[in-house]
C-alpha positions, 0 to 999 in steps of 0.5 A: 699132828696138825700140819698148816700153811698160810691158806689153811691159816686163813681159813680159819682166821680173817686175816687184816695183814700180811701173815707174819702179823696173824695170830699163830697157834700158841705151840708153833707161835713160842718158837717162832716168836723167839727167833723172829726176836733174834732177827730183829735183834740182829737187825737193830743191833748186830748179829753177835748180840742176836746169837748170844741171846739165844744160845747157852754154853751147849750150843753148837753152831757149826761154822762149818766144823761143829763148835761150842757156840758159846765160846766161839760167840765169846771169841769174837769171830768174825761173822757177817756185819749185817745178818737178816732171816725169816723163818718159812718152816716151823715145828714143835714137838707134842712135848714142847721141848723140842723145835726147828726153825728153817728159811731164807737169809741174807748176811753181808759184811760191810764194803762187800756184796750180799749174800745169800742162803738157808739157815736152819735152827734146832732148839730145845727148851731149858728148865726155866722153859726157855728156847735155846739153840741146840745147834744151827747151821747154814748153807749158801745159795744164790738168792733168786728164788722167792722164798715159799710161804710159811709152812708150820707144824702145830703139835696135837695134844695126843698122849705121849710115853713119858720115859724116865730112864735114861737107858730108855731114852738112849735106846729111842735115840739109837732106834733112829740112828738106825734108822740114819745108817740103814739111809747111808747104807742103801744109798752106798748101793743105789741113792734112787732107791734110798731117796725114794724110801726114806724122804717124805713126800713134801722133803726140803732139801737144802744143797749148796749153790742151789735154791732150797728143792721141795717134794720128793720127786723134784729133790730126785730129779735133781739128783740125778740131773747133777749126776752125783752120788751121795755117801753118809755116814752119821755121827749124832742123834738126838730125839723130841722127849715125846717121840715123834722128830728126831735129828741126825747129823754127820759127813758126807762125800758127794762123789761125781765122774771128775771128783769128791767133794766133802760135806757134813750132813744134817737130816730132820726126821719124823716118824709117821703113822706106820712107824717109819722113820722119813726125812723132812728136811736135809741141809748138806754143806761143805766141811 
């Protein structure tokens, strides 16, 4: 697996624009390209025109309960006038069948104020080789911090099982739901220790009200500045066809001295070279 930022990018490549313009490896670029289309498309157009794009009749936003996407777009809701984003983390799985997209967002409902958050796209890819939106989600921030660079893993071209069984792919799933509940149990008895454990070192996490916290220890020192606790009980799963990311989403209560606060979960997981589970990415937003 090739992990790049914006300085290795220009390294190796001589760079006459800002890196938004620079040519991206082929895997990462596909995904990224799609969903900087659907930005332009909100911006020429309106937000409503940019979904429907790039979401099939599986697709779940959640809004913030979990919905079909397509018939929530069909119905007309009432979402942001004016939506804006661009992507500071990219992956694709080895597979090609599997991505996420990550990064600041401004929304704004004509005569209001501005808003600002975070958005976050898992997407997979149909028959026809095309990316859809498996799910996406949002969360609320401020808007004050610069958003960091571009961050992309470009996936290696190292082989990979390829199962054919659905009991067999079932069973990968269930390895990191395991892997999901093992998390939310250590964190009912100690949330230092579970975040301590199972986070990557170079974690994302996206909280409400707060600019997006990357790195393990400042996701901690956060943790227990707010002096919260975090409770989580995973619901889904899903799984790269070639093994190495997975997802789990679900519910949450953020417990403090004066009270609890309900929130869904989602966690984007990466199996590393010692084949541990670990977090690269969790968003947390209110239900």
């Amino acid at each position: 697996m090739k992990f790049w930022t914006t300085a290795a990018i220009s390294a190796v490549f001589t760079f006459q624009t800002y890196y938004s313009q620079a040519q991206l490896p082929d895997k990462v670029g596909s995904l990224i390209t799609v969903d900087r289309e659907a930005a332009k498309l909100s911006k020429s157009t309106t937000p409503h025109q940019a979904f429907l794009s790039i979401v099939d009749k599986e697709s779940i936003f959640f809004t913030p309960s979990a919905v079909n996407a397509f018939n929530y777009l069909t119905n007309r809701p009432n979402i942001a006038d004016i939506m804006t984003w661009d992507a500071n983390f990219v992956l694709v799985s080895r597979s090609q069948d599997w991505g996420v997209t990550s990064g600041p967002m401004e929304f704004q409902k004509v005569g209001a104020v501005k808003r600002y958050g975070q958005y976050l796209i898992v997407w997979k890819r149909n028959k026809k080789g095309v990316w859809k939106v498996d799910f996406r989600a949002e969360v609320e921030n401020y808007g004050k911090q610069q958003a960091s660079d571009l961050i992309f893993y470009e996936p290696d071209d190292n082989w990979y099982l390829k199962h054919r069984s659905k009991v067999r792919l079932g069973q990968r799933e269930e390895v990191v739901m395991q892997s999901d509940k093992l998390f939310s149990t250590v964190l009912k008895a100690n949330n230092p220790t579970a975040y301590g454990e199972f986070l990557t070192d170079d974690v994302k996490f996206l909280y409400p009200w707060q600019e997006p916290i990357e790195g393990k220890k400042d996701v901690m020192a956060f943790l227990k500045k707010q002096r919260v606790e975090i409770h989580t009980n995973p619901t889904n799963v899903g799984r790269a066809y070639s093994g190495e990311y997975a997802y789990t989403y679900g519910t949450a209560d953020v417990i403090s001295k004066d009270k609890t606060v309900k929130y869904n979960y989602i966690r984007i997981w990466q199996l590393k070279d010692d084949y541990q589970w670990k977090v690269m990415i969790e968003m947390m937003f209110e239900r």
